[in-house]
Backbone as numpy.savetxt, mean C-alpha at the origin, in Angstrom:
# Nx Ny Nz CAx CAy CAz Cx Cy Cz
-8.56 16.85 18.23 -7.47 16.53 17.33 -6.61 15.44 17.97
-6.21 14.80 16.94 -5.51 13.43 18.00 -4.15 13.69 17.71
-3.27 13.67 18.74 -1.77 13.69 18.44 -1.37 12.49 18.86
-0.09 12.81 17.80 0.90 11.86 17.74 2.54 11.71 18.16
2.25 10.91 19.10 3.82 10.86 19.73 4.63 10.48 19.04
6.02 11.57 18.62 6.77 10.73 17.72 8.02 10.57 18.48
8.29 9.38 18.58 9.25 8.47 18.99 9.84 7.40 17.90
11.03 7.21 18.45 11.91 6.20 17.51 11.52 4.78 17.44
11.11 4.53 16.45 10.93 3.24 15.88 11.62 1.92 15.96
11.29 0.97 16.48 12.23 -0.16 16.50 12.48 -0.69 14.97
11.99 -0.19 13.96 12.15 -0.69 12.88 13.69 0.01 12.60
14.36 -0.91 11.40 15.40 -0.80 10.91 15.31 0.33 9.62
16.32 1.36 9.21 16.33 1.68 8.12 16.26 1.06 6.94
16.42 -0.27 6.61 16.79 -0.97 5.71 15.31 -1.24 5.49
14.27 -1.44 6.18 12.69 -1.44 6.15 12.34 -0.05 5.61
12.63 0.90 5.81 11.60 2.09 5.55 12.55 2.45 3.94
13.51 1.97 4.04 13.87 2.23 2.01 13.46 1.48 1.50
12.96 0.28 1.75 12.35 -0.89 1.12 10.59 0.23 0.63
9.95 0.41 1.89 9.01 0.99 1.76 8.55 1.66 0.66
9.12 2.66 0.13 8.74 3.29 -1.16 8.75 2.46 -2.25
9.19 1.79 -2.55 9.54 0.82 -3.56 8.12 -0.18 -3.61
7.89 -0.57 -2.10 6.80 -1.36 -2.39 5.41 -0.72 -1.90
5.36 0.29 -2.49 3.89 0.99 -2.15 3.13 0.60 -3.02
3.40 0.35 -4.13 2.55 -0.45 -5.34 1.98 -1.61 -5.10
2.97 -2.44 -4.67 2.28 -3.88 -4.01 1.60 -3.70 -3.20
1.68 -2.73 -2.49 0.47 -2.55 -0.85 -1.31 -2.20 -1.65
-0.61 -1.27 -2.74 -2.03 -0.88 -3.38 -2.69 -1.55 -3.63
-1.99 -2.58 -4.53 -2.39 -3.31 -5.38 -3.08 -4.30 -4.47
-2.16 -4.87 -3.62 -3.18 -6.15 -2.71 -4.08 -5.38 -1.77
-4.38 -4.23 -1.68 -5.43 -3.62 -0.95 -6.78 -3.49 -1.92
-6.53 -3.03 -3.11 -7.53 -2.82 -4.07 -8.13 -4.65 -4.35
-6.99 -5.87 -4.21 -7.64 -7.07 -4.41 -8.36 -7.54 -3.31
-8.12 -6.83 -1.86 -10.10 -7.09 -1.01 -10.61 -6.91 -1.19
-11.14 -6.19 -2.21 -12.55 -6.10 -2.69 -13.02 -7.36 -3.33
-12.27 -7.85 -4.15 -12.32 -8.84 -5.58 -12.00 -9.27 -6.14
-11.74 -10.41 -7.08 -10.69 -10.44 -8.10 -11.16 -9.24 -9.19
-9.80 -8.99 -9.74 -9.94 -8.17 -10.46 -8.42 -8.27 -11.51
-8.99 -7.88 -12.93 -8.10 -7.56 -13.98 -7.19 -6.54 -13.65
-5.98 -6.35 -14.62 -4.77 -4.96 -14.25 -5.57 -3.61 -14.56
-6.15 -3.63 -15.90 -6.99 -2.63 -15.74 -7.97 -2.00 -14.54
-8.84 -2.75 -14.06 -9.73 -2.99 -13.40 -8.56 -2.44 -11.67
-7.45 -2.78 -11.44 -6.78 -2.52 -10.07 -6.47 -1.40 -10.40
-5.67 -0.63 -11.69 -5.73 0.91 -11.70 -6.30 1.21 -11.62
-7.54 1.33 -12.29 -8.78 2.46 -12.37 -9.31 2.41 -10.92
-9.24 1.76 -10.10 -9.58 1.62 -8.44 -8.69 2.17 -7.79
-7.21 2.35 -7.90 -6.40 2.82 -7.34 -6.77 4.38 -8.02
-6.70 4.90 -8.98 -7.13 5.61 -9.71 -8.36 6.70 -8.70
-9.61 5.73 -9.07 -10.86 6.25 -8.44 -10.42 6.60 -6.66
-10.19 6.08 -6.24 -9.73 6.40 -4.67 -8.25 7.10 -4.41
-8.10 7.48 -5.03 -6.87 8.59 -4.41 -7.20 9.71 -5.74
-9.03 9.68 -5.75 -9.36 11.09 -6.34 -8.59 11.47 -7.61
-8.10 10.46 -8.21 -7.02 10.49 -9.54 -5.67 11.06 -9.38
-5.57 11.15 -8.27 -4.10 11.56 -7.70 -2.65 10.31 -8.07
-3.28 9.35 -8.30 -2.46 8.34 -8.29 -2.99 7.48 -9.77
-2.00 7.77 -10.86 -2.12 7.09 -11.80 -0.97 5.54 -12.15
-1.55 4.35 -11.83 -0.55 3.68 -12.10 -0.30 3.16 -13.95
0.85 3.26 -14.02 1.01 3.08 -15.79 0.95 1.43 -15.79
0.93 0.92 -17.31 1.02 -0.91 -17.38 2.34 -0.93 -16.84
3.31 -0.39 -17.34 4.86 -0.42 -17.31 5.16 -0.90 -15.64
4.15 -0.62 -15.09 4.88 -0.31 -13.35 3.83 -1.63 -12.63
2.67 -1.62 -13.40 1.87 -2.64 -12.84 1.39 -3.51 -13.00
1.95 -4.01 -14.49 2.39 -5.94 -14.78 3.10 -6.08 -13.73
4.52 -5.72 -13.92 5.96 -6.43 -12.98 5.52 -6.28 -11.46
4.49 -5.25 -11.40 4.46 -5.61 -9.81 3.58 -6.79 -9.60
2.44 -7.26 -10.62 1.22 -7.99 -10.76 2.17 -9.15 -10.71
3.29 -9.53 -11.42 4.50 -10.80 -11.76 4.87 -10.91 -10.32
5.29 -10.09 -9.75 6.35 -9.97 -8.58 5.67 -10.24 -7.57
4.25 -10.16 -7.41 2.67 -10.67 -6.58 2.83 -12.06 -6.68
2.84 -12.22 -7.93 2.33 -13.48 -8.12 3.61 -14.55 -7.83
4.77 -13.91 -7.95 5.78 -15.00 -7.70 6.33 -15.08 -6.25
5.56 -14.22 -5.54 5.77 -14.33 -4.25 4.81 -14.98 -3.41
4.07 -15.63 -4.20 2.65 -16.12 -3.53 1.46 -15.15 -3.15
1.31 -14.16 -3.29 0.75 -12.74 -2.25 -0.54 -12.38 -3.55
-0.58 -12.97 -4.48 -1.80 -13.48 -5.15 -1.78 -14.16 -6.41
-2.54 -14.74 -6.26 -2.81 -15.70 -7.54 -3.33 -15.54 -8.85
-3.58 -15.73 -10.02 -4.17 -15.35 -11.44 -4.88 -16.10 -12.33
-5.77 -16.05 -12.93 -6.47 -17.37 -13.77 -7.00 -16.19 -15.17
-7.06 -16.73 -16.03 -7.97 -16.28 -17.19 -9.31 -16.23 -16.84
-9.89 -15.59 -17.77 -11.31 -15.60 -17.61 -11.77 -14.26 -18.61
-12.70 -14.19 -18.96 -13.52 -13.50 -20.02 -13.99 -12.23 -19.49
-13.46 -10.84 -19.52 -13.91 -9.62 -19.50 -15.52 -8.73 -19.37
-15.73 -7.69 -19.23 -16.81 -7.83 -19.21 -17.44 -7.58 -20.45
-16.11 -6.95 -21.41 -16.64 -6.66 -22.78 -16.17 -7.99 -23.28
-15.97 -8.84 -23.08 -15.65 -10.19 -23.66 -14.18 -10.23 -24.22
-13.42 -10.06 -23.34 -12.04 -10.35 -23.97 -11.88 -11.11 -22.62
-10.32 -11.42 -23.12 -9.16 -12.64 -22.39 -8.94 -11.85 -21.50
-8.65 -12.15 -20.49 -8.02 -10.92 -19.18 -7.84 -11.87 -18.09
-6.53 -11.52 -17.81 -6.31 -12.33 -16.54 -6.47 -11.89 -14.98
-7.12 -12.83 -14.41 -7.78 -11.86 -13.07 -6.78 -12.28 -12.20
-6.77 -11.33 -11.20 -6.03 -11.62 -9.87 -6.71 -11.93 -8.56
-6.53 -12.44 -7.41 -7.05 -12.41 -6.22 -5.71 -12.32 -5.44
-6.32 -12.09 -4.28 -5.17 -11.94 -3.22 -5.38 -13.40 -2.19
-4.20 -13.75 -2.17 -3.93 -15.31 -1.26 -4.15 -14.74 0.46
-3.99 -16.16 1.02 -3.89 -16.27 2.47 -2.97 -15.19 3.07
-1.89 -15.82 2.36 -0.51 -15.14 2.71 -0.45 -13.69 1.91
-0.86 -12.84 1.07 -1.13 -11.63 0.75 -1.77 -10.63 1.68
-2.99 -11.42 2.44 -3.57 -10.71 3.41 -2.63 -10.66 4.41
-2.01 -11.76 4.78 -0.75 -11.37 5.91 0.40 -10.10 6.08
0.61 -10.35 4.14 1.09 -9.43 4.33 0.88 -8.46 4.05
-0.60 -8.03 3.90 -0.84 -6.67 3.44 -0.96 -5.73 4.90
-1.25 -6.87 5.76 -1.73 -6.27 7.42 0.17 -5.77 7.89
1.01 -6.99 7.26 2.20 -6.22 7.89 2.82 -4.48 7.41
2.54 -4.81 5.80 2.52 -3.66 5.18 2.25 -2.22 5.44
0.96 -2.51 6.08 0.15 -1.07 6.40 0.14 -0.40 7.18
1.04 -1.65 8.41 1.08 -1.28 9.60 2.74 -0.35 9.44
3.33 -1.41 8.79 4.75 -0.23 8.56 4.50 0.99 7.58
3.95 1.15 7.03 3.45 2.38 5.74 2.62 3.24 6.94
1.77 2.87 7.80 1.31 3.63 8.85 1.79 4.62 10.00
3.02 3.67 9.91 4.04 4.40 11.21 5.31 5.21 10.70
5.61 4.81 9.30 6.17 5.62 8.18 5.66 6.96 8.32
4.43 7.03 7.91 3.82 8.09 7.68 3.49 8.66 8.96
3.32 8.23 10.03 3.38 9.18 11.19 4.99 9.88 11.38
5.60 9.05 11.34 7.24 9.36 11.24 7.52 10.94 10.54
7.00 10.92 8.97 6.90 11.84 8.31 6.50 13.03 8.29
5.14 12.35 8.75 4.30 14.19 9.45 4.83 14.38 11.20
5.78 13.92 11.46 6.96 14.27 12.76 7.42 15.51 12.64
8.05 15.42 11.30 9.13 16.06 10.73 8.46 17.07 9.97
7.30 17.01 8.93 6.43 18.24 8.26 5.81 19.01 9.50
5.20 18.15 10.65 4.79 19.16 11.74 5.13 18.80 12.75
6.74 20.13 12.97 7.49 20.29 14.24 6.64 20.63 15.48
5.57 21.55 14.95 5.04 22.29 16.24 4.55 20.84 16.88
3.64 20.18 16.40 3.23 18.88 17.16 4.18 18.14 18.35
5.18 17.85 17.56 6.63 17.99 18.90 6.71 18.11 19.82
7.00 19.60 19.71 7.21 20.57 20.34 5.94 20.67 21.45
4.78 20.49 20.56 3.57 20.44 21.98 3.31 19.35 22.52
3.96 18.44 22.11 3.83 16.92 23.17 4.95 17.50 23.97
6.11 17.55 24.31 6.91 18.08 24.75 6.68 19.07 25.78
6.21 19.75 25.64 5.43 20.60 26.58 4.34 20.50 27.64
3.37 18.81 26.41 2.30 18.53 27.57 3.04 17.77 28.91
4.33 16.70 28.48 4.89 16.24 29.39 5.39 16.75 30.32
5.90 18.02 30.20 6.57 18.69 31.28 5.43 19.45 32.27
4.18 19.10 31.89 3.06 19.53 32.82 2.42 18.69 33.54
């Protein structure tokens, strides 16, 4: 079992409230390494891999698809469906991959942070290995 030392973070609070907010964008430009892909096409992937645990609605994942795109972090073109409609595809840019690596790495240490605090005993037994 691998443990985890939890120690204080040089990151700022003002980073880890940002965090929740942009877990969508992390998805979203993670699901675009695979491919370009339509809005449909990035739910149903986000969808399929978190075992349907994670449903994203249009409502939440245009404006994040807008908010991608106006940040540079991916780009969009038309193009023809596979059932033959209009659909606009996405890819993920240079600078998307940059920041998807910064992303994951803070969503990574977030979440060790988290299971700190859900599992005390872990703590508590690093704590113990040190004093041996």
């Amino acid at each position: 079992m691998t443990r985890v030392a939890c120690t204080k973070s040089n990151k700022n609070m003002s980073e880890n409230q940002k965090l929740l907010s942009g877990t969508l964008e992390t998805l979203i430009l993670k699901s675009l390494t695979i491919s370009r892909m339509h809005g449909y096409s990035i739910a149903n992937h986000i969808r399929q891999n978190s075992s349907g645990n994670l449903i994203i609605e249009e409502g939440s994942l245009y404006p994040a698809l807008h908010r991608l795109e106006r940040k540079g972090w991916v780009s969009a073109e038309w193009g023809m469906s596979a059932n033959n409609r209009r659909a606009k595809y996405y890819r993920i840019t240079s600078a998307g991959r940059k920041q998807l690596k910064t992303k994951t790495a803070i969503w990574l240490q977030f979440v060790e942070s988290i299971n700190c605090v859900l599992k005390p005993s872990t703590t508590k037994q690093l704590s113990k290995d040190k004093r041996t």
